[in-house]
C-alpha positions in Angstrom: -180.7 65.2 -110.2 -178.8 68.0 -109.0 -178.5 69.8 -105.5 -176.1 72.0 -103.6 -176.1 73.1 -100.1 -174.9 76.4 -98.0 -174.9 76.5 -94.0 -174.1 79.2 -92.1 -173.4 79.4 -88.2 -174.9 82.5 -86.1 -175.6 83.1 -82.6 -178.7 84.3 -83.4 -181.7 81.9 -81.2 -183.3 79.6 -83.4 -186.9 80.8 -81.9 -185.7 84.3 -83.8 -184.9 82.8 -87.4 -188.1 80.6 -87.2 -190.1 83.5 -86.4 -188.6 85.1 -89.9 -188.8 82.3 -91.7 -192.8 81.6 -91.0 -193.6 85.3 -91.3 -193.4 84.8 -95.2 -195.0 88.7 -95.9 -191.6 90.2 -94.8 -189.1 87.7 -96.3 -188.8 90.9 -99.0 -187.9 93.3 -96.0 -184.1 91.0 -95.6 -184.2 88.5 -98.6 -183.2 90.7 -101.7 -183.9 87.9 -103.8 -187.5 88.5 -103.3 -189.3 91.5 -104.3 -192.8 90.6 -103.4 -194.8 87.5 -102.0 -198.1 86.8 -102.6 -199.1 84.2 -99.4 -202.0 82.5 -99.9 -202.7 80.6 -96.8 -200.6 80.1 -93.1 -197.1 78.7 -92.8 -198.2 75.0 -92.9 -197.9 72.4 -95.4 -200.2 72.8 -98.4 -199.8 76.3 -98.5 -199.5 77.8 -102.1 -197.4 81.2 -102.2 -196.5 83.3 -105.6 -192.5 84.8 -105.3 -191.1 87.4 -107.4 -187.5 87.9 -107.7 -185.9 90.9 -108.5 -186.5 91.6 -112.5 -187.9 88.2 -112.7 -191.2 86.4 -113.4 -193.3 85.3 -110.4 -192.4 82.0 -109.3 -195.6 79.9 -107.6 -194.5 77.4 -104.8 -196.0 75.0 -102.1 -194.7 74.3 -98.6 -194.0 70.8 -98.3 -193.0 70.3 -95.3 -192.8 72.3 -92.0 -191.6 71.1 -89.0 -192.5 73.9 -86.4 -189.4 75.3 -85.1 -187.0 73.7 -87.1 -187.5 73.0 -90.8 -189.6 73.8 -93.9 -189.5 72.8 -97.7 -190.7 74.7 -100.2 -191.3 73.1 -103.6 -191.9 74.6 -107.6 -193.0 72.2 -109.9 -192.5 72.6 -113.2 -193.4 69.2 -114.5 -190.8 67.4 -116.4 -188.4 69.0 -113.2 -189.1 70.1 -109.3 -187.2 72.6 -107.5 -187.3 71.6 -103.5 -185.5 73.5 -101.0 -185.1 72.4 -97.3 -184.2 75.3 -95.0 -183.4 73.5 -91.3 -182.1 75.0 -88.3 -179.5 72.8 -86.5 -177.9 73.0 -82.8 -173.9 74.1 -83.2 -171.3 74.2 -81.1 -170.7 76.4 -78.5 -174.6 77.0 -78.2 -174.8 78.5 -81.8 -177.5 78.1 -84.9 -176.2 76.5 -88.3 -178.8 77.6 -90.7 -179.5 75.2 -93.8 -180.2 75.4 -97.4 -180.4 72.8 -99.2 -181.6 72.9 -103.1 -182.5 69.7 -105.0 -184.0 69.7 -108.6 -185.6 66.4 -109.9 -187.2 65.0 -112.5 -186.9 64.0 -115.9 -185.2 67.5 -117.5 -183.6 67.7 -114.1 -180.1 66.5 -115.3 -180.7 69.4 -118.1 -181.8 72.2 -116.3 -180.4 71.5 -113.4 -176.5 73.0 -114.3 -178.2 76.4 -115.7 -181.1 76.7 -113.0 -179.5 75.8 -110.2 -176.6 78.2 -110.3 -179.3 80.8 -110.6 -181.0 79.7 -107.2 -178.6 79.2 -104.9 -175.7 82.2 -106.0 -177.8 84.5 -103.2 -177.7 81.7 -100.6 -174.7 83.2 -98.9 -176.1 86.7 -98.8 -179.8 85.7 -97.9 -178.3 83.0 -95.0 -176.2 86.2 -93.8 -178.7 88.7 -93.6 -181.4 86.6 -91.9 -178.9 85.9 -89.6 -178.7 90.0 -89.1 -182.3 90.4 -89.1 -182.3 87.6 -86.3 -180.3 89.0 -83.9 -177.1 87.0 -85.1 
């Protein structure tokens, strides 16, 4: 297995990041990892979506979880390994937001791809936590 996590606090209300978060049409418009997403259902679990990063392939994904308000997972499974990332919204001190991403990759080639993929994935997490925080009011 491998994972990694980045967390970010903002002052931004966590009613405002949700509302980014489960409008999933205009991630592009303050994610610049995505270019375009192709949503093929509502933000609930079950819910297959097809994301293209920039200069990429299209990546297809399911929501896995969604706990209204607070948490989603979002899952790509590529068979012999799955790439899950949890993206929570935590109460901080002093009244603030921490903002969560967490990436896991499991499975069988997981302890191979894992050390190449995974780098790949999360280097934009501090930029992407940063500017939803903007977008947010934060």
């Amino acid at each position: 297995m491998w994972e990694y996590e980045y967390s970010v606090e903002t002052t931004a209300e966590p009613e405002a990041l949700w509302r980014h978060w489960s409008d999933m049409a205009t991630w592009p418009q303050w994610n610049a990892g995505v270019e375009t997403i192709d949503v093929e259902g509502p933000f609930e679990v079950g819910t297959v979506f097809t994301m293209t990063p920039p200069g990429n392939e299209p990546i297809r994904m399911r929501l896995v979880e969604v706990e209204q308000g607070r948490s989603f997972t979002d899952e790509m499974d590529a068979g012999d390994f799955a790439v899950r990332t949890d993206h929570r919204l935590e109460p901080a001190a002093g009244g603030r937001t921490r903002i969560v991403y967490r990436t896991q990759i499991t499975g069988e080639q997981a302890d191979h791809v894992g050390p190449q993929l995974g780098p790949e994935i999360t280097a934009d997490f501090p930029d992407v936590l940063a500017a939803l925080a903007r977008r947010a009011g934060g």
